[in-house]
C-alpha positions as CSV (number, residue, x, y, z in Angstrom):
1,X,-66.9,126.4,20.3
2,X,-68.7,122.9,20.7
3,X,-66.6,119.9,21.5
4,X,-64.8,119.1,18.4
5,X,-65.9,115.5,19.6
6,X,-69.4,116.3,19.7
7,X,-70.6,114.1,15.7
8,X,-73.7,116.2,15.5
9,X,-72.4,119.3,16.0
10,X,-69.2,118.9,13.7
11,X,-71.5,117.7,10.6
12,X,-73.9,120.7,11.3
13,X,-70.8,122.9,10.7
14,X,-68.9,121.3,8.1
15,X,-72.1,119.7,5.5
16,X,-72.1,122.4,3.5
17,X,-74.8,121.5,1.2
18,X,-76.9,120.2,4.1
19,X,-76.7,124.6,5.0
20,X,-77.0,125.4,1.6
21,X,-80.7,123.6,0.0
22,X,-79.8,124.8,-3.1
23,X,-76.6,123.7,-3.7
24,X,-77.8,121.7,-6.9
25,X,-78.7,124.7,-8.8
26,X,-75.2,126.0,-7.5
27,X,-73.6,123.2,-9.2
28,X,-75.7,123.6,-12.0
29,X,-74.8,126.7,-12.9
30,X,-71.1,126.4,-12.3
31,X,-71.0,123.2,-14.8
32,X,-73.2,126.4,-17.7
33,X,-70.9,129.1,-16.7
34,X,-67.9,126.6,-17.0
35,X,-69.1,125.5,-20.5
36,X,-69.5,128.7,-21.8
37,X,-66.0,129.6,-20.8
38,X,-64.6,126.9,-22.7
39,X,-66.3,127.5,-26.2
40,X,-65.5,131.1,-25.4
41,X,-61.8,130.8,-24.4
42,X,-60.2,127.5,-26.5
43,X,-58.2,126.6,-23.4
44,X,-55.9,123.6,-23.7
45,X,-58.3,121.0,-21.6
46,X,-56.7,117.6,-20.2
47,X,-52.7,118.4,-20.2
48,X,-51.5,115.8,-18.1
49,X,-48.9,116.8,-15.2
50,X,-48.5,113.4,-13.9
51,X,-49.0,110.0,-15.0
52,X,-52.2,109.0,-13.5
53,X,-55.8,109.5,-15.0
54,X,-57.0,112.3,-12.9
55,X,-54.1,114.3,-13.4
56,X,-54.4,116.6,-15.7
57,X,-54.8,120.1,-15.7
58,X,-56.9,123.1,-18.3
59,X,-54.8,125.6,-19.2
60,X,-56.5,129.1,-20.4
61,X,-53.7,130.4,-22.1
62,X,-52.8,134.5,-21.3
63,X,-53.4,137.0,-24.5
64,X,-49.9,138.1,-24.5
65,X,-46.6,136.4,-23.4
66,X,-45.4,137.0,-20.1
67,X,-48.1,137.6,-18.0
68,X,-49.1,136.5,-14.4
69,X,-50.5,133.1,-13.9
70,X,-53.5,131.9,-11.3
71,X,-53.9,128.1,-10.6
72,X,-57.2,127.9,-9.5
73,X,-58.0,124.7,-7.4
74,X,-61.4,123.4,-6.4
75,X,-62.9,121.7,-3.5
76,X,-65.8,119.3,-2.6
77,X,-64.3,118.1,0.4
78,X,-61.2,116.1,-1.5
79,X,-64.0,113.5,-2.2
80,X,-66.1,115.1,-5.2
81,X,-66.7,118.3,-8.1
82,X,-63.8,118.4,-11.3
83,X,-61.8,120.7,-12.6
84,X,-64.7,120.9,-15.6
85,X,-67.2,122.5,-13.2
86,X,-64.6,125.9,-12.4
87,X,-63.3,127.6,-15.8
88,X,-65.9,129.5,-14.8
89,X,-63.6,131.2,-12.6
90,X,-61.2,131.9,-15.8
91,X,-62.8,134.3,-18.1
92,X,-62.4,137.5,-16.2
93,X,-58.9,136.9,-15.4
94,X,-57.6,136.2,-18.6
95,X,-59.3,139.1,-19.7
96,X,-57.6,140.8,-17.2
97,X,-54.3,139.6,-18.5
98,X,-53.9,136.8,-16.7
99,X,-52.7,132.9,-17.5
100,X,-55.1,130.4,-15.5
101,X,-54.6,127.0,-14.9
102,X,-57.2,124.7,-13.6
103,X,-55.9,121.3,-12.1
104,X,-57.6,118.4,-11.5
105,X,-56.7,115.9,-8.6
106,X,-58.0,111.8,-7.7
107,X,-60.7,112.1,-5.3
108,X,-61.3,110.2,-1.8
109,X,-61.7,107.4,-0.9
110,X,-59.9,105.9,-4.1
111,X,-56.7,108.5,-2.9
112,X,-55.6,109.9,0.0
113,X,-55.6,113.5,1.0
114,X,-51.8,113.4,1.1
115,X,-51.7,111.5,-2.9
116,X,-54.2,114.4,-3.6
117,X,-51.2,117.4,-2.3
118,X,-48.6,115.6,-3.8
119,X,-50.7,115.7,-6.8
120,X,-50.7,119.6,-6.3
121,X,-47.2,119.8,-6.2
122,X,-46.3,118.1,-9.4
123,X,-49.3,120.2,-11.1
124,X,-47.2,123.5,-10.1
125,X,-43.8,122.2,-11.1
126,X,-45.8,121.3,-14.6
127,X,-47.1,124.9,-14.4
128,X,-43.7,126.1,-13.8
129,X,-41.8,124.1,-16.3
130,X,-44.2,124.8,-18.8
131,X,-46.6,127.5,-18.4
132,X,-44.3,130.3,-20.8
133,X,-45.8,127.8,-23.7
134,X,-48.7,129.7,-23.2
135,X,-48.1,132.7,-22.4
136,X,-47.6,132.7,-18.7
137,X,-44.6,134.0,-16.7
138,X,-43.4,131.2,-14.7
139,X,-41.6,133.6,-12.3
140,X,-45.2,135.0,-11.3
141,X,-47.2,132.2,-10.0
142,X,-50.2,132.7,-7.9
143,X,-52.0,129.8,-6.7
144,X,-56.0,130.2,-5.7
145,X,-58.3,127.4,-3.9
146,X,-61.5,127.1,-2.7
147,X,-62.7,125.5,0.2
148,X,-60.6,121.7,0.1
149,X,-58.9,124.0,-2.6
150,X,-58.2,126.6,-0.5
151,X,-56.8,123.8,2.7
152,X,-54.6,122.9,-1.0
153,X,-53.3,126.4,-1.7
154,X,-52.1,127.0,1.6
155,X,-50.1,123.4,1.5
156,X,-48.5,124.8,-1.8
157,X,-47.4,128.1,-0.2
158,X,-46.2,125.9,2.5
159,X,-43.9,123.5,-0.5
160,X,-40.5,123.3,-0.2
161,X,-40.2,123.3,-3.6
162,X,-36.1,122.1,-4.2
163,X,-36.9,119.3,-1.7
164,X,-39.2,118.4,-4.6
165,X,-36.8,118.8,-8.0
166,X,-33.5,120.0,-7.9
167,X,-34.6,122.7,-10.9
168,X,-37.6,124.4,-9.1
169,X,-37.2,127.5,-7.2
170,X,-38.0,128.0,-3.3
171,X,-40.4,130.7,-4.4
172,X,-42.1,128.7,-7.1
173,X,-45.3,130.1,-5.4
174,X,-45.2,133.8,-5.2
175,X,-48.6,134.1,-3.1
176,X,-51.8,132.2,-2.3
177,X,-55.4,133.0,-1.7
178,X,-57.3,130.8,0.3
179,X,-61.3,130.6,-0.1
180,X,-63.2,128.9,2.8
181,X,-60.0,127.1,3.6
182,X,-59.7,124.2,5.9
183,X,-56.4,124.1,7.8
184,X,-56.2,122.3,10.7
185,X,-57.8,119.1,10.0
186,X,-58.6,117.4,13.4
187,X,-62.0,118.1,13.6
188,X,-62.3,117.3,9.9
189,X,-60.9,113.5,11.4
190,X,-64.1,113.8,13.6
191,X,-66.8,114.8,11.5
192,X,-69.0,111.6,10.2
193,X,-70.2,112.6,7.0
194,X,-66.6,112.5,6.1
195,X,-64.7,110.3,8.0
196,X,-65.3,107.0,6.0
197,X,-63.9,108.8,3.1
198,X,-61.5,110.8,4.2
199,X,-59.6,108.2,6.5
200,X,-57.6,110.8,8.4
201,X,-55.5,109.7,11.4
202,X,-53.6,111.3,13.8
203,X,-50.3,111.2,12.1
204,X,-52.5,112.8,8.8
205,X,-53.4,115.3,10.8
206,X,-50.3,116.6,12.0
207,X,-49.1,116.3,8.3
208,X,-51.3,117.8,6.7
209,X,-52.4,120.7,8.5
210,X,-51.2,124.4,7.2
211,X,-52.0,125.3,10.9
212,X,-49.4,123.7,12.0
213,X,-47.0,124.3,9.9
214,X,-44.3,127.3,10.6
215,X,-44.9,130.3,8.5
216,X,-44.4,130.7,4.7
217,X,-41.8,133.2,3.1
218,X,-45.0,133.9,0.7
219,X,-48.2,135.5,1.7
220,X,-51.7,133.6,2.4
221,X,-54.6,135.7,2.0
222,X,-57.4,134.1,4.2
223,X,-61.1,134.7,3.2
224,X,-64.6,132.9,4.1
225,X,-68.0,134.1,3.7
226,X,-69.6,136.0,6.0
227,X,-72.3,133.7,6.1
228,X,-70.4,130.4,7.0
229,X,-70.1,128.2,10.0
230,X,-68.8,128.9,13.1
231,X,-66.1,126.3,12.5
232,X,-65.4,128.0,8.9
233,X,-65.0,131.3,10.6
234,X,-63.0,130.2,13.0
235,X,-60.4,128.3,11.0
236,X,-59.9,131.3,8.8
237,X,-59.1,133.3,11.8
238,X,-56.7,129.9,12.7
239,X,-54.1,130.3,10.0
240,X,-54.0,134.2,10.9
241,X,-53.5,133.1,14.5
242,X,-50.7,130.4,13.9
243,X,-49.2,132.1,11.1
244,X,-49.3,135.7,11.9
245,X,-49.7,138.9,10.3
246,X,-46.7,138.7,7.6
247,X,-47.7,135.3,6.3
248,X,-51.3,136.3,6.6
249,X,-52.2,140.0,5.8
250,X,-55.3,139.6,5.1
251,X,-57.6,137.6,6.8
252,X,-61.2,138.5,5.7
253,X,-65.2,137.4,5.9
254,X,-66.8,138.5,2.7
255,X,-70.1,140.1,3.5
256,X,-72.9,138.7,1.7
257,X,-71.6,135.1,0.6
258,X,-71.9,131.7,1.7
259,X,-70.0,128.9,1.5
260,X,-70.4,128.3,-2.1
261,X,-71.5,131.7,-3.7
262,X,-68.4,133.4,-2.1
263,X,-66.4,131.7,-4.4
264,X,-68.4,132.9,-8.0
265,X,-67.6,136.6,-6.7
266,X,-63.7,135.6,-7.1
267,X,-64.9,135.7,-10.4
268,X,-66.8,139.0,-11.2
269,X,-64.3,142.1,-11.9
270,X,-65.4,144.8,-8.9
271,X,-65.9,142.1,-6.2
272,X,-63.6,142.1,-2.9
273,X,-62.1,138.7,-4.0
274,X,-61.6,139.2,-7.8
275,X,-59.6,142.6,-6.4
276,X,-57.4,140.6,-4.0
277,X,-56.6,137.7,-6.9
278,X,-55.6,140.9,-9.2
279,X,-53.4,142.9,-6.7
280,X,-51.2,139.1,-5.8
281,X,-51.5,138.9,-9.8
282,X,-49.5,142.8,-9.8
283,X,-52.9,143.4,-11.8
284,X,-54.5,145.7,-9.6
């Protein structure tokens, strides 16, 4: 690996769209595909967890009472995308049998990246406290991220959730599954396409890092596209590394998929990622 000092380097392996020319159509078709789902699926859109504008959440209520929830969480670096341009990703798990919830989170610079995982936390004790209203099981809570998402998921499988409310249970999060993750953040602090928004210092760092961290009682499943960065590789194989096999019993490149498309196949029944979302969601 290059210096994590070296700025040229670190931007070549962490600007995504600068490896990816067509990430506009990407986002283009997400934002279709997202619409569609909504027309199709009457989800209740806007809920707010949380006093502040951004957060609110979408809620794609499950067919039938009791069933499995996902709370899908998207990236753009903490700094850009919404929670509009991912119920994409709901569709084929509510036809599955699944609840999904889709939060949305203030972005950088106006927030922090700790606001933004604090926002996290109260969107899953909303989703705990109140998910049965439509039709999930709050006892069966899965949370999914992609990319910033996926640095997020891993910080809620880390939550000590009583520390947080006196009402919510230690195991609030049954499992996570982590998509291009980010989770040690020090060469994030480095990189200079991001660093003016993103503000990290040391003490952030050490924070905010899953890495770092001491294992979860739940499972992280770790994934990234075959077809990312060096640096994306590696950190996946990071949070196997620091965590260990228990915590992290799967950690998995997905042949095929770069940084961005990796995450539509978490959303196509047959696909490697849609399989692993199902078997945490006991719908495998």
């Amino acid at each position: 690996m290059a210096s994590v000092y070296d700025p040229q380097w670190l931007d070549a392996q962490y600007n995504n769209r600068a490896r990816i020319p067509e990430h506009a159509q990407i986002f283009a078709r997400w934002a279709q595909d997202s619409a569609r789902a909504r027309e199709r699926f009457s989800p209740a859109l806007d809920v707010a967890y949380g006093a502040g504008a951004a957060e609110t959440l979408d809620v794609f209520p499950a067919r039938r009472p009791g069933a499995p929830v996902l709370v899908f969480i998207h990236g753009g670096w903490w700094r850009s995308l919404d929670k509009a341009d991912h119920s994409f990703v709901a569709p084929a798990f509510v036809e599955a049998g699944a609840c999904v919830v889709v939060p949305n989170y203030a972005l950088c610079p106006a927030v922090t990246i700790e606001t933004i995982t604090l926002q996290m936390v109260r969107a899953l004790a909303w989703t705990w406290r109140h998910v049965a209203a439509h039709g999930g099981d709050p006892d069966r809570i899965v949370v999914a991220g992609h990319s910033a998402g996926g640095h997020l998921a891993a910080m809620m499988v880390s939550c000590r959730w009583p520390q947080v409310a006196a009402d919510l249970p230690a195991d609030l999060v049954k499992a996570g599954l982590s998509i291009s993750g980010v989770f040690d953040l020090e060469p994030i602090r480095h990189t200079p396409f991001l660093q003016a928004d993103l503000r990290l210092t040391p003490k952030d760092v050490a924070r905010l890092s899953p890495a770092r961290f001491p294992p979860p009682a739940g499972p992280l499943l770790a994934t990234v596209g075959a077809q990312e960065s060096e640096e994306f590789l590696r950190q996946n194989r990071l949070i196997r590394e620091r965590w260990g096999d228990q915590a992290v019993p799967v950690c998995e490149a997905i042949a095929g998929t770069h940084h961005l498309n990796v995450v539509e196949t978490l959303a196509q029944p047959g696909q490697r990622l849609h399989g692993l979302a199902l078997g945490l969601l006991g719908l495998g």
